[in-house]
N, C-alpha and C positions, 0 to 999 in steps of 0.2 A: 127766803129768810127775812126777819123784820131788818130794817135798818137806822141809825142813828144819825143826826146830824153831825157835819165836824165843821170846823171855822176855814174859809175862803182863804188866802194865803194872799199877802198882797206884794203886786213886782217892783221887785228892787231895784237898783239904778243898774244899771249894762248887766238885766239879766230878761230871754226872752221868756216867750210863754211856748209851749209844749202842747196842742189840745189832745185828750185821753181817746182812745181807738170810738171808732163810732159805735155812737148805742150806750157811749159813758160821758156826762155830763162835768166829770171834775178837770181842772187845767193845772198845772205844777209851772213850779220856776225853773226852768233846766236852762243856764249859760250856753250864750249861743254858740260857743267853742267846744261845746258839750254834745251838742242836738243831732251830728252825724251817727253819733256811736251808740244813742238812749234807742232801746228798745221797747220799754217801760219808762210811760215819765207821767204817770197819775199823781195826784198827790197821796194817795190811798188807795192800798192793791190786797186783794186777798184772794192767797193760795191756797182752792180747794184741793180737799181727797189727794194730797201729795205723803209721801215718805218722807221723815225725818231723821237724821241721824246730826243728834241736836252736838256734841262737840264736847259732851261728857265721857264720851268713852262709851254711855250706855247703850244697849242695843239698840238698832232701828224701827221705826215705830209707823206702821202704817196709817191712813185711813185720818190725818193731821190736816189742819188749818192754821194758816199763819196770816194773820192780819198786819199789813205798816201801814202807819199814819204819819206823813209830816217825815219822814225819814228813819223812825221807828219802829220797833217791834212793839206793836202794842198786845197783842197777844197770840199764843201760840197752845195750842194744844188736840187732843180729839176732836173731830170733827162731830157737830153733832146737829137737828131739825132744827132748832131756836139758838141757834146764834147769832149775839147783834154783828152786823157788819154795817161799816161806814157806808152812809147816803152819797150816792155817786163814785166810788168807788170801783175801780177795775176788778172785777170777777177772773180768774183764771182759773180753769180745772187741768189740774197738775197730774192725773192721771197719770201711770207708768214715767213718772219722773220720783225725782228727789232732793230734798233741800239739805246740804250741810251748811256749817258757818264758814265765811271768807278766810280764806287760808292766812296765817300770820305769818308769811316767812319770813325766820328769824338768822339764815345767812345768803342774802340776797347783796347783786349790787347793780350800779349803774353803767358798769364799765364791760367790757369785753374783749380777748384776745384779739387783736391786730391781725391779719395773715400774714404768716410769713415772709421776712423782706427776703433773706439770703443768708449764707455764712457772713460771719463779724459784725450783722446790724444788732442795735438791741430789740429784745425781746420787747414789745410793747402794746399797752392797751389802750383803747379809745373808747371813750366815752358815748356811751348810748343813751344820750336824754331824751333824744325823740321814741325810739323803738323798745326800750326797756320798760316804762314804766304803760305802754300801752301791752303789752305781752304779759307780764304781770299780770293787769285786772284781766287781760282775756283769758289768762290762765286760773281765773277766781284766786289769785292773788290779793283782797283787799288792803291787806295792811303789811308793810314790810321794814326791815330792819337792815340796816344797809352796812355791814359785817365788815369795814372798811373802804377806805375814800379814798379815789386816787386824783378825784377833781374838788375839793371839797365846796368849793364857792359857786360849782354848777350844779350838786347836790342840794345847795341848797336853794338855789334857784329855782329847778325843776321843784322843790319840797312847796315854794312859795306859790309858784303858777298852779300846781295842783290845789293848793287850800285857798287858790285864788278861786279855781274852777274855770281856767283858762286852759289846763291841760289835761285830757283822764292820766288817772294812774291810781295808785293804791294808797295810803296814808304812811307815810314815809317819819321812819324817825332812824334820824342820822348818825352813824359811827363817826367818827372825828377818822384823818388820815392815820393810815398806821404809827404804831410806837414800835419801830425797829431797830435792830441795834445794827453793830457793826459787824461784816462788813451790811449793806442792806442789799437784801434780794434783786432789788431792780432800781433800773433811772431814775425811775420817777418817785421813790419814795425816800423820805427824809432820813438820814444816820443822826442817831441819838446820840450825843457826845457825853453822856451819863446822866444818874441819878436828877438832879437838880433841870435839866434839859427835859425829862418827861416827867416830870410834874409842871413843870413853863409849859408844853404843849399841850397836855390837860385842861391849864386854866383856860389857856388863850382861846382853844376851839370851844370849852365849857361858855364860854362870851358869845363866841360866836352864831349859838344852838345847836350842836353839837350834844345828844345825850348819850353817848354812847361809847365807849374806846374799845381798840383792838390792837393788843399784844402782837407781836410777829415773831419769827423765825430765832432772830438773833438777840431779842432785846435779853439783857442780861436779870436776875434775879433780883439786882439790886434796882435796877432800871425797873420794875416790873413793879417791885415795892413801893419807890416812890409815885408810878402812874397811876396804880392801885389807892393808895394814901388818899393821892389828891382828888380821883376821883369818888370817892367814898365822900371825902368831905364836903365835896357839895353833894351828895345826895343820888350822884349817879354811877353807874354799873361800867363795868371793863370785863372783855373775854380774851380769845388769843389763840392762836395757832400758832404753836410754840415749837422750838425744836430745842434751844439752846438749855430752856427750862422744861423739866419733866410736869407731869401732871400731880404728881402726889406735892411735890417743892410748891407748885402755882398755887395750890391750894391755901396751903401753909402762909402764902403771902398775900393772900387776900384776894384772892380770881374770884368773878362770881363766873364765867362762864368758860368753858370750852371749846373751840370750835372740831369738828370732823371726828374727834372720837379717837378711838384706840391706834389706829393703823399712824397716826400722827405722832405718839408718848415714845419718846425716845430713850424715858427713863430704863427700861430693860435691855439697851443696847451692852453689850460687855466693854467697848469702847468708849463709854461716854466721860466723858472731863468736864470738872464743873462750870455751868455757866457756856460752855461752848456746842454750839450745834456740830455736829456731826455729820450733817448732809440728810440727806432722807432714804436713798437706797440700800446702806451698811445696816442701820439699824428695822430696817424693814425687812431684810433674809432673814435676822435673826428671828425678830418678832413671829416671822409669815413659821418658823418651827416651834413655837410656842402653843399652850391649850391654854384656852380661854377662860375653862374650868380650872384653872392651876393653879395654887396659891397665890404669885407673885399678881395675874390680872384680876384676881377674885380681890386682893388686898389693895387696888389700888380700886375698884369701883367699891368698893365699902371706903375707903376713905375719902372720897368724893361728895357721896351720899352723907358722911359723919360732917363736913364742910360747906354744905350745900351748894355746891358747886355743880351747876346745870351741864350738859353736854347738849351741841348741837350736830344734830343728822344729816348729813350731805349725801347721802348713798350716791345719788346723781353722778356725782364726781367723780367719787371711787367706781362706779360702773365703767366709764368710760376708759377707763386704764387694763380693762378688764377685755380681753382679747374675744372680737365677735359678739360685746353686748354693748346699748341693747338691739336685738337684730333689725339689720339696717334698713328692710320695709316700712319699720314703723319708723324710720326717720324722713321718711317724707316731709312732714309739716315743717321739720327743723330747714330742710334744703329750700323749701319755698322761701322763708323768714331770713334763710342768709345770703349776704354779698355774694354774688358767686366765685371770687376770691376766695372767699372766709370758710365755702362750702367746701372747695377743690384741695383747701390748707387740711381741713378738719377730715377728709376723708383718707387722704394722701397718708396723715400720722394715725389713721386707725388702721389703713389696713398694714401702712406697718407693725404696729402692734399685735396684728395678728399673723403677721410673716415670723415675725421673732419665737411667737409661745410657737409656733408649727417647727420651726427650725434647734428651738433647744427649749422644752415645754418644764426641764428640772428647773430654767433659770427665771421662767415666770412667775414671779411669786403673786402678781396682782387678782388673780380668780382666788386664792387661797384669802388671803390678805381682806380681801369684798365678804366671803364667809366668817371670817373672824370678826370685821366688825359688826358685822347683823347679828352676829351672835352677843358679842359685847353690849349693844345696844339693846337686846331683848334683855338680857339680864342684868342692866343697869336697871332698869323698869321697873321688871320683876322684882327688885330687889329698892325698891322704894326711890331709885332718881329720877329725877326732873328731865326728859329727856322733850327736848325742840328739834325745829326739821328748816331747813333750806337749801339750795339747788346748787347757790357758787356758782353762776356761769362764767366759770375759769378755764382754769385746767390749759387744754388745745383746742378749745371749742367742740362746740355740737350742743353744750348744755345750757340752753335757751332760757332765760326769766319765763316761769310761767310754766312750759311745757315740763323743762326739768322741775319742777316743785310736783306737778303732778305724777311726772317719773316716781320721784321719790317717796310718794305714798304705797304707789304699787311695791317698789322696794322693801316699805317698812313688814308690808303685809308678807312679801315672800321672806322675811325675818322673823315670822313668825310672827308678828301682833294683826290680832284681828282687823277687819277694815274700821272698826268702830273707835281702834285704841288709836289706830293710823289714823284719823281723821283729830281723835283729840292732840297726840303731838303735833300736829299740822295748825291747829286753831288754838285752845282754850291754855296750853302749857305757857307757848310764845304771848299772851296775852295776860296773861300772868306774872310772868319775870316781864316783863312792858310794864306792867303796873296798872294795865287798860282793862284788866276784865269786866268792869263794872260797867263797859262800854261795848266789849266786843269781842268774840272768840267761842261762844255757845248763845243757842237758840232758845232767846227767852225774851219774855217779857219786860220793856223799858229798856234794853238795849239797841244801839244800833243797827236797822236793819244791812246789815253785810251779812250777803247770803248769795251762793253759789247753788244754781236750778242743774240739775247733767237731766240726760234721757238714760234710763235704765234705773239699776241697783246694785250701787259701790257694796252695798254689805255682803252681799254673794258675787261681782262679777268687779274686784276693787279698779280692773282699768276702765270702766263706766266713766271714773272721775275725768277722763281725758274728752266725754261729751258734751262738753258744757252748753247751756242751752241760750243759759242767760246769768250774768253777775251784778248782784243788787248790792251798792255799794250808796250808805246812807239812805235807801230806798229808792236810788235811783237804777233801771235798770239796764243794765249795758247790754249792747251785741257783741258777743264777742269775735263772731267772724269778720266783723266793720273794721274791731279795733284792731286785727291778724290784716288785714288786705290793706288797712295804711299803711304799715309798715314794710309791707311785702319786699323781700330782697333787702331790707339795708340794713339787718344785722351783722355788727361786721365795719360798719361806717359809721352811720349815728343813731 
């Protein structure tokens, strides 16, 4: 192929050099806090004869080249005899691979379930700023949204080291600590003492860099209006996992998001008092005997959709409550990545879970409940909403940054959406309510090169995604097995 020249890149202060594999003459700046984990560190790489499934949703597209210059996609399309590619430039033939866009996950966080102390301790989480945000990009995770804060000043520090380039991780934009009302769910997070209270913690974390809010459990309707309010007026977005407030009311008071979906809307309970949660297993039997087809949940995803009020996809989560999924061979990788504490807690309460459905299978309603929301989530779609995907590595553990997001593609697709559409909620939706897509989320020219290489073909074989080969992240190309074996064992600690 002919090739063009491009311009030398010159090194910055506390940034080393990288030299391109032998046989390629170009050098890049990769931070020497970077250099363990860069796979690819050219300044200029072009991915021959690979598969694309570019993050539109449209089918996959064989027989493609993708050129990054300088951190960019400078161009991407059919492969063809006379194409310019950059002078010294990394060559790769991508054969029996495939490039999608770096995953946006949009209910991700930094924290993760504690193991178990004992009877009468609290429940509690710890912060994983070492181990999370490198699982993430190995998980081609590039860009992620952090769906509530339980540390928020190490959020944002980790936020600061990574756009330092002092830490890998994904590009991180911050939810502010939750907005919960009374009583609040756990220790660690703050009781809103009303209306006027979350709008003061909107400004204060909106100061902070904070773009982000999330609703919780107990905050009240009127609580929820004023957090809504205040963050509208500066300009930025509020979602919420709500119990107290149904979904159709959130709407009505200015939500732009959702988090988890149906199996969460407590609006359908026959119990429900206004403004007050209810708890979440009374209105979930009820829910788990409802059709999804059925006037009441068809009327509350059309009024959704009439509000534009986004829903975000955690199947992940909901699997895990889900008695015998997902089958515990493939959790291997998750046992390597955790504390052995964390691993022995997380096992101990699945196989519980599966003693329980064995022992009175009418009172599980959690495999029912996992069906209904895939199904709600297919026909939210279908039906013109905004639907986003993230992993929640909540719950009792097992659902890992990274591994769990990949889970959850495989999920969307056993929901019925093809690997293609699975791929666009995973990337270009979340990049869009971000407000980033003119930067990142589909495979195009003069964006951001963030791009996840697997071995195989996610559009006929969707758990392919779980091969990663390599994640290009501003054009830089990570290992992702480097960034899995630093961490090794101390999810669960830090």
């Amino acid at each position: 192929m002919r090739q063009v020249a491009w311009m030398a890149m010159l090194m910055g202060a506390g940034v080393a050099m990288i030299q391109a594999p032998a046989g390629q003459s170009g050098v890049g700046q990769i931070p020497k806090e970077l250099q363990p984990f860069v796979k690819i560190g050219a300044p200029a790489v072009v991915l021959e004869n690979v598969r694309v499934i570019d993050g539109t949703g449209a089918p996959a597209k064989d027989n493609q080249m993708i050129v990054i210059e300088h951190g960019k996609i400078t161009s991407a399309g059919p492969q063809t005899a006379d194409q310019l590619t950059p002078t010294g430039a990394q060559i790769i033939d991508m054969n029996g691979k495939t490039v999608f866009p770096g995953l946006v996950g949009m209910h991700e966080h930094l924290f993760y379930p504690l193991p178990d102390g004992g009877p009468g301790l609290l429940p509690l989480y710890g912060e994983m700023a070492d181990s999370a945000p490198r699982l993430y990009l190995a998980g081609g995770v590039t860009a992620a949204r952090t769906a509530g804060s339980l540390e928020p000043y190490t959020d944002i520090s980790v936020k600061q080291l990574i756009d330092a380039g002092t830490m890998p991780g994904p590009k991180l934009f911050l939810t502010g600590p939750y907005l919960e009302g009374a009583p609040s769910i756990g220790p660690q997070l703050h009781t809103l003492t009303g209306p006027d209270d979350a709008a003061r913690l909107v400004n204060y974390w909106a100061d902070e860099g904070m773009t982000s809010y999330k609703a919780y459990m107990h905050i009240t309707p009127e609580e929820l209006k004023a957090a809504a309010d205040a963050a509208h007026a500066k300009g930025l977005k509020i979602t919420g996992h709500l119990c107290a407030v149904g979904f159709q009311e959130a709407a009505s008071l200015g939500i732009d998001n959702l988090e988890h979906g149906l199996v969460v809307d407590t609006e359908f309970y026959s119990g429900k008092k206004e403004g007050v949660c209810p708890g979440q297993r009374p209105p979930q039997v009820e829910l788990a005997k409802m059709d999804v087809e059925g006037p009441q949940i068809q009327g509350t995803i059309k009024d959704l959709i009439a509000h534009h009020v986004a829903v975000t996809s955690t199947l992940a989560i909901f699997e895990s409550f889900a008695p015998n999924r997902p089958p515990l061979n493939q959790e291997m990788r998750v046992r390597a990545s955790l504390l052995p504490d964390a691993w022995s807690s997380f096992v101990t309460t699945r196989a519980g879970i599966a003693q329980r459905e064995a022992d009175a299978p009418a009172e599980n309603v959690a495999t029912r409940l996992l069906q209904m929301e895939m199904q709600f989530e297919h026909d939210f779609v279908k039906q013109g909403g905004v639907l986003m995907a993230g992993c929640d590595p909540t719950g009792y553990g097992g659902v890992l940054p990274g591994f769990g997001d990949q889970r959850g593609l495989e999920l969307l697709v056993e929901a019925g959406f093809t690997p293609e559409e699975a791929i666009h909620v995973a990337t270009e939706n979340g990049a869009v309510w971000l407000g980033e897509d003119a930067h990142f989320g589909t495979i195009a020219a003069g964006k951001d090169a963030d791009l996840v290489v697997v071995d195989g073909n996610p559009a006929t074989h969707i758990a392919d995604v779980e091969k990663v080969d390599v994640v290009f992240k501003d054009g830089v190309g990570y290992d992702p097995a480097k960034l899995i074996a630093s961490v090794r064992g101390l999810v669960g600690l830090r």
